[in-house]
Each structure stands twice: as C-alpha cells, then as structure tokens.
C-alpha positions in Angstrom: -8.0 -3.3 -26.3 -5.8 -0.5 -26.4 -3.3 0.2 -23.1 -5.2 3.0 -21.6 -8.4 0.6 -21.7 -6.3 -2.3 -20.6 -5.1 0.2 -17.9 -8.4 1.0 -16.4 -9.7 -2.6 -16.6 -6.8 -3.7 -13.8 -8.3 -1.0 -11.4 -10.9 -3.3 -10.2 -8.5 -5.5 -9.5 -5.9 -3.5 -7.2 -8.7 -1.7 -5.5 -9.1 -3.6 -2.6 -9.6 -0.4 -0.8 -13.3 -0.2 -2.3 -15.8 -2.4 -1.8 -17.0 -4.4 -4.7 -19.6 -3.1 -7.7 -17.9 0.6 -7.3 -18.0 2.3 -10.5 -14.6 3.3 -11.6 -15.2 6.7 -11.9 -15.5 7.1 -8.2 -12.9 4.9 -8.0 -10.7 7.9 -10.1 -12.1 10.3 -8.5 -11.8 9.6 -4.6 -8.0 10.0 -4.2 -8.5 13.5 -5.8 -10.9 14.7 -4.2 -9.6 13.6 -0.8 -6.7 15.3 -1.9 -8.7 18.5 -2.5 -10.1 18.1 0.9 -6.9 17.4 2.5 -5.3 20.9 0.8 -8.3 23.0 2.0 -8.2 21.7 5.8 -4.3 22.1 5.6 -4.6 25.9 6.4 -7.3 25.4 9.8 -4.5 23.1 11.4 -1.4 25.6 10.1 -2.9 28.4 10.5 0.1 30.5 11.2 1.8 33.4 9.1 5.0 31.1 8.3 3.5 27.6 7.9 0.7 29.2 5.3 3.9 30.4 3.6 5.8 27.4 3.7 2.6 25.5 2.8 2.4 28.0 -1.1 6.5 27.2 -1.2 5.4 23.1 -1.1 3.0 23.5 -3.6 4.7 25.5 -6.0 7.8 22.8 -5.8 5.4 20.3 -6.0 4.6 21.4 -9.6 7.7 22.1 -10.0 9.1 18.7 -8.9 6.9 17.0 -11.2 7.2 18.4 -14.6 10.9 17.8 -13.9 9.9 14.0 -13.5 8.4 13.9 -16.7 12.1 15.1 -18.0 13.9 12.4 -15.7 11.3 9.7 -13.9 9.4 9.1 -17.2 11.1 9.8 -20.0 14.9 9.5 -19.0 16.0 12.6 -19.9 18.8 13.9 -17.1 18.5 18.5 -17.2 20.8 20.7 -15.2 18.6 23.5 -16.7 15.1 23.3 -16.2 14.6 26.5 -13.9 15.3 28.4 -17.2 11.0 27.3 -18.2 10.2 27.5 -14.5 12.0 31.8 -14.0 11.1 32.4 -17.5 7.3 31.5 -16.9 7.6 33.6 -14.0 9.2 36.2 -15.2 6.8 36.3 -18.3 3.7 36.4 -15.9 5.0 39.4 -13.7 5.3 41.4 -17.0 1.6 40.3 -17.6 0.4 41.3 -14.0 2.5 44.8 -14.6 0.6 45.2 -18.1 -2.6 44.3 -17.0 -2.4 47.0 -13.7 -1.1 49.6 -16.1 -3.1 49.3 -18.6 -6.3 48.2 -16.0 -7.6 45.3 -18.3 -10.4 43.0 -16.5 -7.7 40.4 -16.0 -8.4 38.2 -12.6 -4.9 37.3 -11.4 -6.5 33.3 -10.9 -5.6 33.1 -14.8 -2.1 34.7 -14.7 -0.4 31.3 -14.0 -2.2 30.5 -17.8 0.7 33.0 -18.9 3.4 31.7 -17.5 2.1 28.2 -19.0 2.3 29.6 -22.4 5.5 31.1 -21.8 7.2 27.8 -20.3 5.6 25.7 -23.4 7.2 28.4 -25.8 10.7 28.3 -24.9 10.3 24.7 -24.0 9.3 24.2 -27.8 12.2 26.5 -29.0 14.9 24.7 -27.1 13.8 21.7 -27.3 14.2 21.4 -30.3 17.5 22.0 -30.8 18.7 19.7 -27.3 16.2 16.7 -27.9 18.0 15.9 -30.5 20.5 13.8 -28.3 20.2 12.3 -25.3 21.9 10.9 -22.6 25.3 12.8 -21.6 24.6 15.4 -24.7 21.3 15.9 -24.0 22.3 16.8 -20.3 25.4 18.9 -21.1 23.4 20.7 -23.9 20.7 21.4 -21.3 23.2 22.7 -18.6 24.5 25.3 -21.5 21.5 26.8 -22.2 20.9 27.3 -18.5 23.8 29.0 -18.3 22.9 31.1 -21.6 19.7 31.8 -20.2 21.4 33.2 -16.4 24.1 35.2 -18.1 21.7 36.4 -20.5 19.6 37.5 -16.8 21.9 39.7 -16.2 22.6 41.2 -19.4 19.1 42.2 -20.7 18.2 44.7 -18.1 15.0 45.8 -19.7 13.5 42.1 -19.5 15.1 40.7 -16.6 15.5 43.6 -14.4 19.3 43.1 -13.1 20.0 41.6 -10.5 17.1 43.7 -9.0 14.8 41.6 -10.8 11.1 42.9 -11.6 8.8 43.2 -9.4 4.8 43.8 -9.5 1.6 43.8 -6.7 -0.9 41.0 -7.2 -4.0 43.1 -4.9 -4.3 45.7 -7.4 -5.5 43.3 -10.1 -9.2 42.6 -10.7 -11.0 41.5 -7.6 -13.6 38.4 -8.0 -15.4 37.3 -5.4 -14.4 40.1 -3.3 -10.9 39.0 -3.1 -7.3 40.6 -3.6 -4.9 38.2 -2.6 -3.2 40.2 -0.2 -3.4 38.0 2.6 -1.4 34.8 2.6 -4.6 32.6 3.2 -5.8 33.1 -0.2 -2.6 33.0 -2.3 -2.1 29.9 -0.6 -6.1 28.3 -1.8 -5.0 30.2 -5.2 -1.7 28.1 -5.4 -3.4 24.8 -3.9 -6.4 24.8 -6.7 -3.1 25.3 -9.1 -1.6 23.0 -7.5 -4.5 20.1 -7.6 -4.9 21.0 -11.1 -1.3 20.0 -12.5 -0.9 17.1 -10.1 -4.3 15.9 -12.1 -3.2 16.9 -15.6 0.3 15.1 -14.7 -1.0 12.0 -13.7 -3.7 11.7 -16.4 -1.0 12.6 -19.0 1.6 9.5 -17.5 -1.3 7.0 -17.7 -1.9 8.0 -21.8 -0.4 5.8 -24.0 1.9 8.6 -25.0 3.0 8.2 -21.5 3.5 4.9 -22.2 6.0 5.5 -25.0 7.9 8.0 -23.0 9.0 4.9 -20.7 9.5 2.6 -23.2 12.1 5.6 -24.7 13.7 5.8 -21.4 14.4 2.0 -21.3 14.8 1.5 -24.7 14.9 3.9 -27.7 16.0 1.3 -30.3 13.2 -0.3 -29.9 10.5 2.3 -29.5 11.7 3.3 -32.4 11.8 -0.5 -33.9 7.9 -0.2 -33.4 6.9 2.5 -35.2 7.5 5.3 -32.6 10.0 8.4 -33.0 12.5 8.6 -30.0 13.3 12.1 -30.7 9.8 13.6 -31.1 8.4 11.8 -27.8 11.4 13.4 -26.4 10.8 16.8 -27.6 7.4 16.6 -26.9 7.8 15.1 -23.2 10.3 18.3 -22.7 7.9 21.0 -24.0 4.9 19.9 -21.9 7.6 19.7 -19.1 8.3 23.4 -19.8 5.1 24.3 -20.0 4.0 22.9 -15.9 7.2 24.5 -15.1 6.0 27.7 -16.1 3.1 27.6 -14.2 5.1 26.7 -11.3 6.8 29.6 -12.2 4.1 31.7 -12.3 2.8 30.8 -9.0 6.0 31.8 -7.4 5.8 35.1 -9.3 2.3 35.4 -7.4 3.6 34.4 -4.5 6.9 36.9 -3.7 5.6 39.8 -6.4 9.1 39.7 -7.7 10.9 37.2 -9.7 15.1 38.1 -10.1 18.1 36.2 -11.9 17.9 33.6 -8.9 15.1 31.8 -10.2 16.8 31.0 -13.7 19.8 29.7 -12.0 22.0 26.8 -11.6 20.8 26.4 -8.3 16.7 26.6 -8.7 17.5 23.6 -11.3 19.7 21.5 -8.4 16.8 22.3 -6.1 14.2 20.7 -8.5 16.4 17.9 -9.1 17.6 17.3 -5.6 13.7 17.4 -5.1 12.8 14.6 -7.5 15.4 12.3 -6.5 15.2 12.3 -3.3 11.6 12.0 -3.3 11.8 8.8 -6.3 11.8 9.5 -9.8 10.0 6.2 -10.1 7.2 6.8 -8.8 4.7 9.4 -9.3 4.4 10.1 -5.4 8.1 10.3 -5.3 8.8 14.2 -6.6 5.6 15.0 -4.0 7.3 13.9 -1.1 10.6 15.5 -2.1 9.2 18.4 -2.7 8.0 18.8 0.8 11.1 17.4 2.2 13.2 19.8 0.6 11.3 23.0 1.1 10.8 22.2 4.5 14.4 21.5 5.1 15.5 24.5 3.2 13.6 26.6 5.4 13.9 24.8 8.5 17.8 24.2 8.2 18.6 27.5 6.7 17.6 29.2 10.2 19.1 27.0 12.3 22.6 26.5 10.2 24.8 28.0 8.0 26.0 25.5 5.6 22.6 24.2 5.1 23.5 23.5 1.7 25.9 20.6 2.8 23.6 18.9 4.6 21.2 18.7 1.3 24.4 17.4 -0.5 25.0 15.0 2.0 21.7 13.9 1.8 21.3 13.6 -1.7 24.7 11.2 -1.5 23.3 9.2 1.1 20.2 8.3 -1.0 21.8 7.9 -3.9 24.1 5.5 -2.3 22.0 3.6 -0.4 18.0 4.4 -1.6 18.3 5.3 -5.3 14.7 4.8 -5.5 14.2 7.7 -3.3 11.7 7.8 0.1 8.9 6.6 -2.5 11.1 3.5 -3.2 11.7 2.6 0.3 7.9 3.2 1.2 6.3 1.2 -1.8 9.0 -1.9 -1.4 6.4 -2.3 1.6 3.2 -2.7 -0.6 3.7 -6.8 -1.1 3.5 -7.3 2.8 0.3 -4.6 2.9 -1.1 -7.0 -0.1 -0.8 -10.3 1.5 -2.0 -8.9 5.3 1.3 -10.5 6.7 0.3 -7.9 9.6 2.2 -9.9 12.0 5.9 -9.6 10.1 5.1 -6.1 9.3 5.2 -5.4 13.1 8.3 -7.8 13.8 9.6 -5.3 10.8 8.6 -1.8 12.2 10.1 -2.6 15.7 13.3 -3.8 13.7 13.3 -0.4 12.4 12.7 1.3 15.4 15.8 -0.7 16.9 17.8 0.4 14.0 16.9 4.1 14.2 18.8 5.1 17.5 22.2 4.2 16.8 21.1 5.7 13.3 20.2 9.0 15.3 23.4 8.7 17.8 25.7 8.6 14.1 24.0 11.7 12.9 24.1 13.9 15.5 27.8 12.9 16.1 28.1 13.7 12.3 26.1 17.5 12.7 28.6 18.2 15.8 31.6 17.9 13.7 30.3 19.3 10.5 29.2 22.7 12.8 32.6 22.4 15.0 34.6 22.3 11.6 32.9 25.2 10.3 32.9 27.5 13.2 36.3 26.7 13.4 37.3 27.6 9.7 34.9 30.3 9.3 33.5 31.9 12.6 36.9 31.2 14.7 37.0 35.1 15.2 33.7 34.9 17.1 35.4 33.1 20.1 35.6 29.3 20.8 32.2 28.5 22.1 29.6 27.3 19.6 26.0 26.4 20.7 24.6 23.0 19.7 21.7 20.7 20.8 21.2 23.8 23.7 25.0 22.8 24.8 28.1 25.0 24.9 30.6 23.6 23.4 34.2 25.0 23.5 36.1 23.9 20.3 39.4 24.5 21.5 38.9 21.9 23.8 39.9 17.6 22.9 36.1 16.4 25.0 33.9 18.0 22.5 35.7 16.4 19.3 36.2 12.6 21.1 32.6 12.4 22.4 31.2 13.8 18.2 33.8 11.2 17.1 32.6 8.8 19.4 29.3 9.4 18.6 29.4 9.5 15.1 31.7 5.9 14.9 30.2 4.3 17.4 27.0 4.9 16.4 27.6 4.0 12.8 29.2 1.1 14.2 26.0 -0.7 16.2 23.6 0.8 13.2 26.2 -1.5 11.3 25.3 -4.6 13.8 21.3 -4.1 13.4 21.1 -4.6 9.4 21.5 -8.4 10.3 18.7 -8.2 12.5 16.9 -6.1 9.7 17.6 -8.1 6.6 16.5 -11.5 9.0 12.9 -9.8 9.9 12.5 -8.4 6.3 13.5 -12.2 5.1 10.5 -13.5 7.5 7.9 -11.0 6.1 9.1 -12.3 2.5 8.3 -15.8 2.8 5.0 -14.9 4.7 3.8 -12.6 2.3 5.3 -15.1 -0.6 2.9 -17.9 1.2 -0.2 -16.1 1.9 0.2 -15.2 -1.9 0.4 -19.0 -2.9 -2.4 -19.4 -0.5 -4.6 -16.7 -2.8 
C-alpha cells in the first residue's frame, strides 16, 4: 500500500467527529466546505468598510504564510527572501491588468492571479536553482542576497518596477462577468476568499502526497532521503519553485487588492512579515501559518494606529515565542488534543481555570511592560511634545518618579506571581496526563 493510501486508510480511525459508515469523501470534503461557508458569512457579521479590508489583507497573508511553510515548516528550508516571488507575481500581474485595459482583451480580472502564479513559479524555477543547491546557513544567506538583488534591482529598473512610485493599474475597467467590476470592497474580498480557499486546498493536498512526504523526511534527514533513492537537492528545488509559485498568487491578489504594487512589496521587510507570520502561527502544523497570518495582520493594523513602534512589539513577540512556544499558537493549541482524545473533560476544566489564574498577573506584567516601552519612547523621541503621554485613557506625566515605579511595579511584580502560578499550572497539566494516560489504557 503506498503512503498516500496508507494515509487515507487512518482517517476512519481519527474521525471520531463523524459517525460511523461515512464515506471518506465527505469526510475530505466537510472541513472545506465548512470553510467555504465560514469565508462567505465572514462579510454579513464584518460588514464594515475596514474589517472587509482587513478581512482581503488575512487572506492574502494566509496564502502568503503558507507557501512560505512549504520553504520552512515542511521542507526545512530557512528564506530571508521570499517576498521577491510574492512582489514579483504582483508586480507581473499589474503589468497584465495594464496590458489587458490597454489593449481591451476579454480578460476577466478572476484569472489575473493565474499570472502572477506563472510569474512566481518562473523566478522561483530560475533561482532556485542556483540557491537549492545548499542548504542550511548557505541556503539562507544565498536567499537573503538575492532579496536584496531583487530590492536594489526595484529601484533601479524604472521602466519595470516603477521607482519608488511603483506601478499602478484599475481593476473595474477590466471585463465585467456577472455584472461585476470589483470596485467595491465586498467583492474583491469573495474574489480573494475563493483564491484564498483554493490554495489553502491545493496546499494541503500537495503536503499529504508522498512528495510531501519526502520533503519532511529531507528536512529531518537528507542523508538518508537520499540513502533511499530520493534526490535532496531536486525535492528542495522543486518544494521552492511550487513555493514561489502560491507566493505569486498571493502576490497577485494584493496587486488586486491596492491597484498598485511599489519596491515595498519585494523587501526585506514583506519577507520578515511572512516569516514572523509562520512562526508565530507554528511551522509544524498546517494550521499554524493560518493563525499567524491573522494574528499578524490584525496586529499590524491594529497596533500601527494606536502606537508608534509597533514594530517592537512584533519583535518582542516573536522572541517571546521563540523562547518559550517554538511550536508557535498551533503548538500550544494541539499539545491539547490527547486530553480532547481521551474525554478527560474534568482535568481539562481544572486546566482552563489554571489558565485563567495564570493570565492576570500575565496581563498585570504586560501592561507594566507597554507603559515603559511607550514612556521610553516619548521620552527619547517625542520629549519636544511636552511631558504628558496618554495611556490606557490615563495622563501620564513622564517627568514625574510615580508613573515609572507603579510600570516597574507592575511589570516585576506581575512577572513575579505569573512566576508563582507555573507550579500550579505544571501540577493541573500533570493530573490531566495521567487521566488522559489511564482512560487511554482503559481503551
């Protein structure tokens, strides 16, 4: 029996969510098409201008997120440059949307993400070839030089890139089906979310194929993929053009999305984003580079209106789960699934009120921490705009000692009893384990 069969004749097994004599095929296709319900009721509950826009900005970084993970979560392979296949699709799909309204070809704009696709696989072909070759450290530094080729190169080559102006297009004056332009929001967003859907499908199909298979076992162990048969450096290069090709789609959406695509989106920074994203979220588990991408784009748009060094805060969040949750939120949330398995409902409570007891010192240590990272700031940087900064709705006048003890008290104090409640944590998560370990005996 080969793995993918061997794959799909577990699912029985694990489905415990479905009663018994369900075909697998439904079984397959009910988490995807609750999915698909869940993205087109989405807009009737945010139905607002911002959250409809923040909604397109999670999907495209979803995509995004996850053809990074087949670099990193799957195949081991560490990039500091993979926005160059996500701005290059996009900037490859505005020129198609500018062609195809010049030249008025009967091109629907529902297929333009196809050319940012082709345009992500291309380049991902092209320089992959040359930094597959390596991996580990080389393959990373290699990949962080060609980003940097590719932004200088942004800047450069006016007549493709467009300066730091960048190149810009309209999406409503392409051909209209179905009576729609895709000037409002609503419908970029269903255009982005059907994208969306379809990559997260293709993704996860693609992971569960026994060339998906070999791309872990040459992340834990190239000697001996290649001891079996299997070439380390073609599963690598062929793992990192199908990763440049979904990043090009993302970056086609995007494209569709603003009507302009600039230097930015080849930067250093779009590829920190996307890894920032993955991590966070768990690069070991397919669900992890979903939930990072919505954490991070709603942080990024919630913190950079509220703050000013937003971008600390990311990095200090990003230390903090390397540190202490370097499998990411996914990690933490499927650690979980053993107690779900065995129904130890009972020690699952005891656990969540644990939690809950851990969470308010937890909450007391950050907001001591935000007071003296904003304090600090507005002392170093907006000192001219007077004393008084505003925080939590409080005045707060810097020049003054009681501001600085109470954050200082708060932070370390805080810190301090958040300290005292990981006994009582690691003590209820110890009960769950030998319930859950007992009810599994039991089985």
């Amino acid at each position: 029996m080969s793995d993918a069969a061997s794959e799909i004749a577990k699912l029985p097994a694990r489905g415990a969510l479905y009663p018994a004599g369900v075909p697998v095929a439904v079984r397959l296709a009910a988490p995807w098409l609750a999915l698909a319900l869940l993205f087109a009721l989405l807009p009737l509950v945010f139905a607002s201008g911002s959250a409809l826009t923040m909604l397109s900005l999670m999907g495209i970084m979803i995509v995004f997120a996850l053809s990074y993970n087949m670099l990193l979560g799957e195949t081991g392979l560490l990039s500091f440059g993979h926005a160059v296949y996500y701005g290059l699709g996009g900037f490859l799909t505005v020129h198609a949307m500018n062609a195809v309204i010049h030249d008025r070809l009967p091109v629907p704009l529902p297929l333009l993400p196809l050319v940012g696709a082709a345009g992500g696989l291309l380049f991902g072909i092209i320089f992959g070839s040359v930094s597959t070759r390596r991996a580990g450290t080389a393959f990373a530094m290699i990949s962080l030089g060609l980003g940097e080729l590719v932004a200088s190169s942004s800047l450069i080559l006016r007549g493709f890139f467009g300066g730091e102006e960048g190149v810009s297009t309209n999406r409503t004056k392409l051909l209209h089906v179905f009576g729609l332009n895709f000037g409002p929001q609503i419908q970029v967003y269903y255009l982005i979310a059907a994208w969306c859907l379809i990559c997260m499908a293709a993704m996860y199909a693609l992971r569960r194929t026994p060339f998906g298979r070999m791309c872990n076992a040459v992340r834990e162990n190239a000697e001996r993929a290649q001891f079996v048969g299997y070439n380390p450096r073609v599963v690598r290069f062929i793992a990192f053009s199908l990763a440049g090709l979904f990043a090009g789609i993302a970056g086609a959406l995007a494209a569709i999305n603003f009507e302009l695509v600039n230097s930015a989106a080849v930067g250093a920074e779009q590829s920190g984003l996307v890894l920032l994203a993955a991590y966070i979220g768990g690069i070991g588990n397919f669900a992890g580079p979903v939930i990072g991408a919505i954490i991070v784009t709603w942080l990024e748009g919630m913190l950079s209106d509220v703050t000013d060094v937003w971008q600390l805060y990311f990095g200090l969040l990003f230390i903090g789960m390397v540190m202490f949750a370097p499998q990411g939120v996914a990690g933490l949330v499927t650690m979980h699934e053993p107690l779900w398995q065995a129904r130890a409902y009972g020690s699952m409570l005891r656990l969540a009120l644990t939690y809950l007891i851990a969470l308010l010192p937890a909450l007391l240590c950050l907001a001591g921490a935000i007071l003296i990272v904003e304090m600090t700031y507005h002392v170093s940087v907006q000192a001219s705009e007077g004393p008084t900064v505003s925080l939590f709705h409080l005045a707060l006048n810097t020049r003054s000692a009681l501001p600085w003890a109470a954050a200082a008290v708060l932070a370390g104090g805080g810190f301090l009893l958040f300290r005292l409640t990981w006994t009582l944590v690691g003590a209820a998560w110890h009960d769950a384990s030998v319930e859950a370990g007992g009810a599994g005996r039991a089985k």
